[in-house]
C-alpha positions, 0 to 999 in steps of 0.5 A: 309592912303596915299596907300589905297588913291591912291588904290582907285584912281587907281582902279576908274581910271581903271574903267573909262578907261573900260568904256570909252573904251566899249563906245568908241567900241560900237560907233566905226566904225568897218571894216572886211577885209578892208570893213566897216561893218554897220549891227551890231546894238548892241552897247554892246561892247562884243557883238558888237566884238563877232560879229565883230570876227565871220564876220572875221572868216566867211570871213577869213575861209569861208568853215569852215562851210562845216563841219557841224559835227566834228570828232575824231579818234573814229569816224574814227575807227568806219568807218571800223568795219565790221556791220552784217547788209546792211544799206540803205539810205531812202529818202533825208536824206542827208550826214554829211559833204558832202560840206567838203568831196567834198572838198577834193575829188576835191583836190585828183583828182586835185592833183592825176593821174594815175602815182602820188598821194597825201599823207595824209599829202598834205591833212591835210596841205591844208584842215587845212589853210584858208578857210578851218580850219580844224583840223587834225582828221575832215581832215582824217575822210573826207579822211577816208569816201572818202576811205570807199565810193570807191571815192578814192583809197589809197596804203600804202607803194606802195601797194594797200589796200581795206575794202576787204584786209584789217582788219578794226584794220589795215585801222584804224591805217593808217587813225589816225596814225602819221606814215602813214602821209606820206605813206598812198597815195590817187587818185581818185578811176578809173572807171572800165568799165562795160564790165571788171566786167562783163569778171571778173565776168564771169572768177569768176563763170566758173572757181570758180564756184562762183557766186558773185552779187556785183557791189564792183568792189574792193570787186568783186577783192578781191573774185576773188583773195581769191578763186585764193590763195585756187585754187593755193594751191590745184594746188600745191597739185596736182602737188606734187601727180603728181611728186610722179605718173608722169603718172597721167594726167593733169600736164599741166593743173596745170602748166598753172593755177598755172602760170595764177592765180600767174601772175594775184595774183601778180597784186595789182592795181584795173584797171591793175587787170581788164583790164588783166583778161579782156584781158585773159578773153579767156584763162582763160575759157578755162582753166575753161573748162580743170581744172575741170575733172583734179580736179574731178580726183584728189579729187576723190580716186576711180578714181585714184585707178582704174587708178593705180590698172586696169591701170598702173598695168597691162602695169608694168605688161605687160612691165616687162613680154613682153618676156614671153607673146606672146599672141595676145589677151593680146597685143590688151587689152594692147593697149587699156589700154595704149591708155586710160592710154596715153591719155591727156584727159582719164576722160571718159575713165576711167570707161573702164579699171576695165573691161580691167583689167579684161579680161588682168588678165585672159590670163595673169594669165593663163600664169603665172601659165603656167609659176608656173609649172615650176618654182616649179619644179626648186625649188623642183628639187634644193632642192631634189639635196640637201637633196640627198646629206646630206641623210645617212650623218653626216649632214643630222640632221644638214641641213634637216629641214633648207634646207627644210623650205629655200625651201619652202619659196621659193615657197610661195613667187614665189606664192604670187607674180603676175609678171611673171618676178619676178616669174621667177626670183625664178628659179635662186634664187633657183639655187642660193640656192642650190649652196650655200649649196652644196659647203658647205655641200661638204666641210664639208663632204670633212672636216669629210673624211680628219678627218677620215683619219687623225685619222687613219693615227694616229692610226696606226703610234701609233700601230707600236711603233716606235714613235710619232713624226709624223707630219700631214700637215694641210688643203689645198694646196700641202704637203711639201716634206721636211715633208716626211723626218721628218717622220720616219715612212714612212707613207704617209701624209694626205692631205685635199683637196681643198674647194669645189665649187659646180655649176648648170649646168643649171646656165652655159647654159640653152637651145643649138640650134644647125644646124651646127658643127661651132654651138657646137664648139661655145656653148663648147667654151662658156661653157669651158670659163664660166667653166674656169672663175669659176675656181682658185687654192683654189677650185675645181669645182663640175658642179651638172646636 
């Protein structure tokens, strides 16, 4: 009894103090910030200090009211996805929290210059305290905006970023995550001249053949740089087809490009971006100006077949063939080609040289088969000296079909081919030939006669019956005279003689000049040296004319 009792005197004492209290407050005097507020009329105590707070409020965070809507880290990302249609703004609508962005605007530029900027996390710390209060995702959808808006510019990790750089996934995860509060920088994004985006614009159209309408001067550097990366790398292509044919024109050309379009590549920063292709603005029209025929060349296979096949064909041809074309119809078309051909500048010319190629392959081919007809007639001879030498041998069925199809293919190739030098050259393939297969057809010859006589040596020291101890020196060299002693029949032994090599006479020499005696001392001298450096003790030498 005694506990519920003091329960209930407790419990109306407490209401009691409440409702002392809330009179006393809704008569209390109350002040906000030091000053004495006398406009709140209610006496409601709850009201009176809900309104008491919100004056405190408004008079402590006083800007907190230029967000009029609030964001989240959705709203951020949404601010970048790209939208398949331009929107515009009609009428006097007006813009979400305009009073807040430029807030922080005016603190980016205050806090920025061209050589420092202000972090995400500079921001967030002024724009969350007094008189702001801002929570963190409304502080970075305003800086967010600010970028999206071309107000500001901003790096991460000292490298600039755009809408035009970027994917959208990428510039939302710098502008909600943590990581980058202290990388992602700002500054007051710099004025181009119009001038400069006039001279970027201008660059763009005659050298990439792109005409680009925007006023974006981030979007307009970010079009220049996307056709730069395309135009380096067909540079680059051309450059290796050039390594591969050094005598195709344009390699400086593409070298110049390549240099300008990396070093301006390079440049990341808007305003230094500007003002360099501004300041080369020149240049680089005249490199507009030069890389286009380069480029038609290049891309255009017919071109460069014809400047191979009627072009460079025919100097390789005359160059490898000059000794033996002396004719002067075909050095003047020659020099025409080579003026085409040597020209830094031959686009134009092009076109001239199937006819060129035309008129050179006339007299030349008249040469060459000038020229064929005796060439044929090495081979032919080469050959006929072979199959004489094997007819009514023991080898002829061995060597004759083999010679004969040598020979011929000889001939085919020396055909086919349409260079007078290597055209020549068969005469001493031929001569080559033949030697080869008259040393060997000799020496066997030379090894059935040794045979042959070996046999009948044999023979007839068995017919004499005096016994059968003779010994036969083998093949080569001198025979030992100690073996006449062991042979008791007397009968001379039989020796076979040295291997044979056989030589062209005409491999030796080929054409004699000669005015004066001292002229055919000189030529025997030479021949007797060449004959003597072909000569050892294992062979001897069978000169064939």
């Amino acid at each position: 009894i005694i506990r519920s009792t003091k329960m209930e005197e407790s419990a109306s004492a407490k209401e009691s103090a409440g409702r002392a209290l809330r009179e006393a407050i809704g008569e209390a005097s109350i002040f906000v910030n030091g000053i004495k507020v006398t406009d709140i009329r209610t006496s409601d105590a709850q009201s009176r200090m809900n309104e008491a707070l919100g004056r405190l409020v408004d008079n402590i965070y006083f800007k907190l009211s230029y967000l009029e809507s609030p964001k989240d880290d959705v709203d951020i990302k949404e601010l970048f996805k790209k939208q398949d249609q331009v929107s515009f703004n009609v009428g006097n609508q007006g813009e979400a929290n305009a009073h807040a962005l430029q807030e922080v605007r005016t603190f980016v530029s205050l806090s920025s210059d061209k050589h420092n900027m202000v972090s995400m996390k500079a921001i967030i710390d002024q724009f969350s305290r007094a008189p702001y209060g801002y929570l963190d995702s409304d502080i970075r959808w305003l800086a967010a905006k600010l970028f999206k808006d071309g107000e500001i510019s901003a790096t991460v990790d000292r490298e600039p970023i755009t809408t035009f750089n970027r994917e959208p996934i990428d510039l939302g995860g710098y502008f909600t995550g943590r990581s980058y509060l202290e990388k992602l920088l700002f500054r007051i994004h710099e004025t181009i001249s119009p001038a400069k985006v006039r001279d970027v614009r201008e660059v763009l159209h005659e050298l990439f053949r792109v005409s680009e309408v925007t006023e974006d001067v981030d979007k307009l550097m970010a079009s220049f740089k996307d056709r730069s990366v395309k135009m380096l790398d067909k540079c680059r292509d051309m450059l290796t087809e050039n390594r591969i044919t050094p005598q195709f024109p344009g390699a400086d050309i593409l070298q110049n490009a390549v240099r300008r379009l990396e070093e301006i590549g390079s440049i990341m920063d808007p305003t230094a971006f500007y003002d360099k292709v501004s300041e080369d603005k020149d240049d680089l029209l005249d490199l507009a100006e030069d890389i286009q025929p380069v480029i038609t060349f290049y891309e255009n296979d017919s071109q460069k077949t014809i400047f191979k096949n009627d072009g460079l064909r025919a100097l390789d041809l005359y160059e490898n063939s000059k000794e033996y074309t002396p004719d002067q119809n075909l050095k003047d078309i020659i020099t025409k080609i080579k003026t085409i051909v040597s020209n830094k500048n031959p686009y134009s010319q092009i076109k001239d040289l199937p006819g060129l190629y035309e008129e050179f392959s006339a007299i030349y081919g008249k040469i060459l088969d000038e020229k064929m007809v005796r060439v044929k007639q090495i081979i032919d001879g080469d050959k006929k000296k072979i199959i004489n030498k094997i007819e009514g041998t023991e080898l002829e069925e061995e060597y004759k079909a083999k010679v004969l199809s040598a020979f011929m293919d000889l001939t085919d190739r020396a055909d086919r081919t349409g260079d007078i030098s290597i055209m020549l050259g068969f005469m001493d393939k031929a001569d080559s030939l033949c030697e080869t297969y008259l040393s060997e057809i000799n020496n066997k010859l030379a090894d059935i006669a040794f045979k042959k006589a070996a046999e009948e040596a044999a023979k007839a020291a068995g017919s004499s019956g005096k016994g059968t101890d003779y010994v036969y020196p083998t093949e080569g060299g001198n025979v030992d005279p100690g073996q006449l002693a062991e042979n008791p029949l007397g009968v001379p032994p039989v020796v076979r003689a040295k291997h044979n090599k056989t030589v062209l006479a005409r491999s030796l020499t080929r054409e004699w000049h000669i005015e004066t005696k001292d002229d055919l001392d000189n030529y025997l001298e030479s021949l007797r040296k060449q004959i003597e450096s072909q000569m050892d003790n294992e062979h001897t030498i069978t000169i064939s004319f």
